[in-house]
C-alpha positions in Angstrom: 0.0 0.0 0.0 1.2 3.1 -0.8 1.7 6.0 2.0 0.9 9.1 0.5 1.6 11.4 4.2 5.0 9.6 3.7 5.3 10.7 0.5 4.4 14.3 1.1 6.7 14.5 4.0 9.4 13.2 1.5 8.6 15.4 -0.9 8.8 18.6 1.0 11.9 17.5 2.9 13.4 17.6 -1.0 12.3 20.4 -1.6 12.9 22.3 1.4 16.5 21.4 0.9 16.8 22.1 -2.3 15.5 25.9 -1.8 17.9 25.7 1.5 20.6 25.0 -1.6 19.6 27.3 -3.9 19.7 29.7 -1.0 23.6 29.4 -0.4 24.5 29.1 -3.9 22.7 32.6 -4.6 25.0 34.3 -1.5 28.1 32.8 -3.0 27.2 34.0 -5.9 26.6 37.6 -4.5 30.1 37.1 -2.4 31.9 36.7 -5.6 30.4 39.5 -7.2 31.4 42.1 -4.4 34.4 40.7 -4.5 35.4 41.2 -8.2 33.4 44.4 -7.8 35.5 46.0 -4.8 38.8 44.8 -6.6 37.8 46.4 -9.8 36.8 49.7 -7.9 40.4 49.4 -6.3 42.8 48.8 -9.3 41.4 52.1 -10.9 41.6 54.1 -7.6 45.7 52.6 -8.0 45.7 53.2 -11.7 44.2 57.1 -11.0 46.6 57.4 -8.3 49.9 56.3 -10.5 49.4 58.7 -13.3 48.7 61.2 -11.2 52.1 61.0 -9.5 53.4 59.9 -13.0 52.7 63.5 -14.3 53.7 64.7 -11.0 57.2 63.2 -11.5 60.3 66.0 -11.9 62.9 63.0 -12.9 63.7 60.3 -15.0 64.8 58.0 -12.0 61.2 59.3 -10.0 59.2 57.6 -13.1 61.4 54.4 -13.0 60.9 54.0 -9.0 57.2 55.2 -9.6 56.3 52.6 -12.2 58.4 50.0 -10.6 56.5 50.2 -7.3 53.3 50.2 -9.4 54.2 47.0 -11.0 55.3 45.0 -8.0 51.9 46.2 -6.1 49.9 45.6 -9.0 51.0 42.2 -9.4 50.9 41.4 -5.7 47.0 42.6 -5.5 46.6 40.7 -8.6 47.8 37.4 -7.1 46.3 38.5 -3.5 42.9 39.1 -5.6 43.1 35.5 -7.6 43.8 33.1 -4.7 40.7 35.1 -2.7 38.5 34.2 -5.9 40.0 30.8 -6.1 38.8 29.9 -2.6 35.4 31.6 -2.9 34.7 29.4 -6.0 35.9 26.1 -4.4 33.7 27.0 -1.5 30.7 27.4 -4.1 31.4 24.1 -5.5 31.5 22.5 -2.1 28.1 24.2 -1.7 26.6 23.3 -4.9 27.8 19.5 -4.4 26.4 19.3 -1.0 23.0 17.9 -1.5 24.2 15.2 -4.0 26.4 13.7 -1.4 24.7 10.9 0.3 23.0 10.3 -3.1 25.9 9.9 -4.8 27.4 7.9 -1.5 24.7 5.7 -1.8 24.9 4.4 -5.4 28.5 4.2 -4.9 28.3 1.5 -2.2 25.6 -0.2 -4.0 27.8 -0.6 -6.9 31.0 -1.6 -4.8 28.0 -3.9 -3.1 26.8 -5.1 -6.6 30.5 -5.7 -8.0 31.3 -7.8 -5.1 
């Protein structure tokens, strides 16, 4: 006989958990977004604040050390910038992933059961 309560629990356990899901993917989402926005908004305040003391330099040598220093932070925020992304999308992976764990557990051991 077929339980239809138990069924409609079921199904709104799934789907409560999916939403739940959906839910943390969206804010990772956002997370990465403010991210790449706040780091765009910051290179150009740099870039604006290098020419400026560019055309401010009186010397050959002051443009060398100018542009120099611009590089080397440049690069550094750059690589600062990428491993922050880089762990924000592993984390929405981990996220995404998460409800097809114990699925995905399951069939595993029933094949490992299976090819015994």
């Amino acid at each position: 006989m077929f339980n239809f309560d138990e069924a409609n629990r079921k199904g709104k356990e799934a789907l409560d958990a999916a939403l739940y899901n959906y839910s943390d993917v969206t804010k990772k989402f956002q997370a990465i977004a403010t991210e790449t926005s706040d780091y765009s908004k910051k290179s150009v305040q740099e870039l604006t604040s290098f020419w400026e003391s560019l055309f401010a330099a009186r010397s050959i040598e002051a443009v060398y050390e100018i542009q120099t220093r611009y590089a080397k932070s440049s690069y550094e925020s750059f690589i600062a910038e990428a491993t922050k992304l880089s762990e924000l999308y592993t984390d929405l992976a981990k996220t995404a992933y998460k409800p097809y764990e114990a699925p995905i557990a399951k069939a595993s051991a029933l094949v490992a059961t299976n090819a015994a």
